[in-house]
C-alpha positions as CSV (number, residue, x, y, z in Angstrom):
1,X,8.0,14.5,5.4
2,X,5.7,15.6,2.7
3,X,7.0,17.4,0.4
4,X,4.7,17.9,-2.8
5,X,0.9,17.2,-3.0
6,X,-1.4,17.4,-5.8
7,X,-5.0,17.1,-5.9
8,X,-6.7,15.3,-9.1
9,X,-10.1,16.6,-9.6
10,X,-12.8,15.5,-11.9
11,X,-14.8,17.2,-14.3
12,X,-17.8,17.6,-11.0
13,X,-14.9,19.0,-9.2
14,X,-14.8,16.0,-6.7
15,X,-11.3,14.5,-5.5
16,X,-10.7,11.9,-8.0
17,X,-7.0,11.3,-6.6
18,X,-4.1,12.5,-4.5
19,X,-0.4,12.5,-5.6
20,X,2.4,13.4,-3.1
21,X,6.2,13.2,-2.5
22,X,8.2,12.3,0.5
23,X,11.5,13.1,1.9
24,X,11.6,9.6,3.5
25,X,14.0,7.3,3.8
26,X,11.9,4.4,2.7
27,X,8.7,6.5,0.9
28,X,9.1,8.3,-2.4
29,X,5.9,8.3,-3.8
30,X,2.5,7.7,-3.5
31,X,-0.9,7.9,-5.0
32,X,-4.3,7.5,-3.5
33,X,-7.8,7.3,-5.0
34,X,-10.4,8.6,-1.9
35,X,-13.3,6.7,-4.5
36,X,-12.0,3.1,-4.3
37,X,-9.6,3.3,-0.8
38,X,-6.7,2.2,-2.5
39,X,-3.3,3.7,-2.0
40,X,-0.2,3.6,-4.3
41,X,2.9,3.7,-2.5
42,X,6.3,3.8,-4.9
43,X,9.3,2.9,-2.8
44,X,12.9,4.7,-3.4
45,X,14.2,1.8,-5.0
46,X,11.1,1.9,-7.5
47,X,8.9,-0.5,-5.8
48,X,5.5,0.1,-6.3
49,X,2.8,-1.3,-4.3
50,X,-1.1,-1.0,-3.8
51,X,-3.3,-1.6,-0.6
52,X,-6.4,-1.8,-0.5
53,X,-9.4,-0.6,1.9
54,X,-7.4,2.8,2.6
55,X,-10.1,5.2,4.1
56,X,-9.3,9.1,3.5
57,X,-8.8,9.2,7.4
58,X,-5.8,6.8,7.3
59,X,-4.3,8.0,4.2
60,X,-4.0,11.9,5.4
61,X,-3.0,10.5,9.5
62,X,0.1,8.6,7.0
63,X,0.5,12.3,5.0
64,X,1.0,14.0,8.5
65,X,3.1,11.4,10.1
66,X,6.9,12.4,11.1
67,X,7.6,9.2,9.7
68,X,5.7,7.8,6.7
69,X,7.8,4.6,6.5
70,X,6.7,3.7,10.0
71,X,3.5,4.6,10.1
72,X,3.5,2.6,6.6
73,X,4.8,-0.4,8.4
74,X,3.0,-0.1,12.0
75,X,-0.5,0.6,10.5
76,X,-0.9,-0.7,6.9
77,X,1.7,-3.4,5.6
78,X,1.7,-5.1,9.4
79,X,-2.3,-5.8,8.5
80,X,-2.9,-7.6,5.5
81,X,-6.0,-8.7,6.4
82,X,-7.2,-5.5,6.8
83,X,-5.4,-4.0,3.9
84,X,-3.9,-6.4,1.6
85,X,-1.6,-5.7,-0.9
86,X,0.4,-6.7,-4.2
87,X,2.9,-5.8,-5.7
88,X,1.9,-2.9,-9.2
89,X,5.2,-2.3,-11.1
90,X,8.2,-0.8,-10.8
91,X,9.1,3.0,-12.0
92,X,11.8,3.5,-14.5
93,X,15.3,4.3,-13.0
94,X,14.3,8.0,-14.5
95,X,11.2,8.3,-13.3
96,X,12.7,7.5,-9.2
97,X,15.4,9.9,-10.2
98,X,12.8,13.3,-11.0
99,X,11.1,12.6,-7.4
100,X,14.5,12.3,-5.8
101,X,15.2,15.8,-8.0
102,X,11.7,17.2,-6.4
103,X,13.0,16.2,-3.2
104,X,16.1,17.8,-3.3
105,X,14.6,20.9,-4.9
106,X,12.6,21.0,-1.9
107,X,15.1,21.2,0.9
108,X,17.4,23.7,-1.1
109,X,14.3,25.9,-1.0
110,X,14.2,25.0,2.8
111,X,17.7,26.2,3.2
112,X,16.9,29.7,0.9
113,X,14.4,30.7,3.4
């Protein structure tokens, strides 16, 4: 489920990037540049991978889905023809820990309501 999304502009006021977090069991992170079709997807164990040829229409259909994992899996990763991938870096054990903290923050906010 999406929990944060933030939209990068440039100094035209065009999209330069997306940035969005997940309450997912498998998704934590991810980061997409519309210009180039790559996506940025940072795992919860800190994983972070790109993929490549990403059009805007896939990348929101993965936002929306109930699950981003699957959706991940069934229409991306299972693909790598079509969307090949490597592996970027990993995040800091700190850095997993503040979007695990957004996350949480998020479904206390949930429960306020």
């Amino acid at each position: 489920m999406l929990v944060e999304r933030k939209e990068y502009k440039d100094e035209k006021g065009n999209i330069g990037y997306y940035e969005s977090v997940f309450d997912s069991s498998n998704v934590l992170k991810t980061t997409y540049f519309p210009h180039n079709q790559r996506l940025y997807v940072s795992f919860n164990r800190g994983g972070t991978y790109s993929y490549e040829n990403v059009d805007e229409e896939l990348y929101i259909a993965f936002e929306n889905a109930e699950s981003q994992g699957k959706f991940l899996r069934e229409n991306i990763i299972k693909k790598p023809d079509l969307y090949p991938y490597r592996k970027e870096f990993t995040l800091y054990p700190e850095e997993v820990k503040d979007l695990k903290l957004i996350v949480e923050q998020s479904k206390n906010k949930e429960e306020d309501v």
